[in-house]
VEXZA-716804 format. One record per residue (C-alpha): residue in one letter; x, y, z; residue number from 1. Coordinates in nm, 4 decimals, always signed. Layout:
<recs>
[a [X Y Z] NUM]
...
</recs>
This chain:
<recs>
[x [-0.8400 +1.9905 -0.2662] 1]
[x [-0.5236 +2.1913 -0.3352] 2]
[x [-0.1674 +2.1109 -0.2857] 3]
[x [-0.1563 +2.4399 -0.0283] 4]
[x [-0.5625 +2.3692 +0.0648] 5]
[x [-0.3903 +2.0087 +0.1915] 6]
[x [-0.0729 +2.1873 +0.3280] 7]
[x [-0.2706 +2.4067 +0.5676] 8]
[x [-0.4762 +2.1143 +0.6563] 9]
[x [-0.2129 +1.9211 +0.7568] 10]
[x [-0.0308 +2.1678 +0.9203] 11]
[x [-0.4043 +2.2482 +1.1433] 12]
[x [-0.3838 +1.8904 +1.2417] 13]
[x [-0.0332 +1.8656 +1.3230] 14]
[x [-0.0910 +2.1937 +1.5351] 15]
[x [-0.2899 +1.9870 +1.7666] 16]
[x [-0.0851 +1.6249 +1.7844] 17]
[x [+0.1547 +1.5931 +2.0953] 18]
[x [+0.5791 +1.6076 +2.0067] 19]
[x [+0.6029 +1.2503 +1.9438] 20]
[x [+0.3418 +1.2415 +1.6915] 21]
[x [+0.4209 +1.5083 +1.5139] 22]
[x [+0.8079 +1.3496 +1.5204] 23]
[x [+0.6499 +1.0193 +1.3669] 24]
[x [+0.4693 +1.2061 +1.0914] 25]
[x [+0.7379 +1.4076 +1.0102] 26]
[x [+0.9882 +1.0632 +0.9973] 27]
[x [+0.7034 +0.9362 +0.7931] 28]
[x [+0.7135 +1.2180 +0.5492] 29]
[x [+1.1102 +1.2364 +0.4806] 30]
[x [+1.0594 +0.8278 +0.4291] 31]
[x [+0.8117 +0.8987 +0.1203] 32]
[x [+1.0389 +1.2005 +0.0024] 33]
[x [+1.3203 +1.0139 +0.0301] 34]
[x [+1.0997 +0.6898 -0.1677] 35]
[x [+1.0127 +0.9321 -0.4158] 36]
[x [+1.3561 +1.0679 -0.5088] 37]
[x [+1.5308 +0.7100 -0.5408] 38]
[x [+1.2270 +0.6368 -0.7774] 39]
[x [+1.2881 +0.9541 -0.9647] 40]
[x [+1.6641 +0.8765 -0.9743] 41]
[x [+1.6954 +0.4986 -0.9419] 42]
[x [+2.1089 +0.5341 -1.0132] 43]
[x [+2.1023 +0.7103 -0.6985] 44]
[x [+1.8996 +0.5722 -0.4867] 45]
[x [+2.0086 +0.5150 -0.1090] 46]
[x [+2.2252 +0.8383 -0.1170] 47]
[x [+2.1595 +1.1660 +0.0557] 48]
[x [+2.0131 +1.4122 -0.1337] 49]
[x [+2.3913 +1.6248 +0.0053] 50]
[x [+2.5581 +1.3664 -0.1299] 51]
[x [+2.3510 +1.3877 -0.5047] 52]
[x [+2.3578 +1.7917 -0.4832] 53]
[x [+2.7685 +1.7668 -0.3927] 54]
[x [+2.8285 +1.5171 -0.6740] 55]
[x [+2.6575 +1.7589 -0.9537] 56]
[x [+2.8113 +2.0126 -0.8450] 57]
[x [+3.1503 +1.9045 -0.8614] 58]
[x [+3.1079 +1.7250 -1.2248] 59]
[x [+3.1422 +2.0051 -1.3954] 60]
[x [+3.4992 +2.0975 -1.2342] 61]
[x [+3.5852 +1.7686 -1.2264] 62]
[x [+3.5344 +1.7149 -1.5748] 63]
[x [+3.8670 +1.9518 -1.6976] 64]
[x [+4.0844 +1.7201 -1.5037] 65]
[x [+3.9014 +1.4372 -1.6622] 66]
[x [+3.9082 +1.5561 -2.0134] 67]
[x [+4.1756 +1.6113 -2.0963] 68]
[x [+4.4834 +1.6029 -2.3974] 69]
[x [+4.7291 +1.4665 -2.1908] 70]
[x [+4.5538 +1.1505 -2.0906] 71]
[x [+4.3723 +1.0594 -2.4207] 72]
[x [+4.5904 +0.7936 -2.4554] 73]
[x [+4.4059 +0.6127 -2.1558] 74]
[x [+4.0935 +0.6479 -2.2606] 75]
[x [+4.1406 +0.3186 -2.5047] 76]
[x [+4.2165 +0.0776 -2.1776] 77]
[x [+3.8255 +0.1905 -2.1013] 78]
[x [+3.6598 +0.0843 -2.4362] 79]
</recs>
């Protein structure tokens, strides 16, 4: 079956499942999302996906104050 042929499916059966179930599913599914995404990005894992989203965007800005001529000479007490 397809990835939409099992959407709609799911979505059908959830149609018919009382608030609480469909609560638990959906807790169920952000728990494998969120299991997939720390095993795609282990040096991440345990943060929000905000958090990952807010720290790449910021790098690159970050990065000018970071790199910079005036504090080269600091860069040898990290080696």
């Amino acid at each position: 079956m397809t990835k939409e042929g099992l959407i709609r499916r799911t979505v059908e059966a959830l149609e018919r499942l009382p608030e609480g179930r469909i609560q638990e599913i959906a807790d169920f599914a952000e728990f494998v999302l969120k299991k997939n995404e720390d095993q795609l990005h282990p040096q991440h894992a345990g943060e929000s996906a905000l958090t990952q989203h807010a720290m790449r965007l910021s790098e690159s800005s970050l990065n000018e104050d970071w790199e910079n001529e005036d504090d080269a000479h600091w860069d040898s007490f990290l080696e």
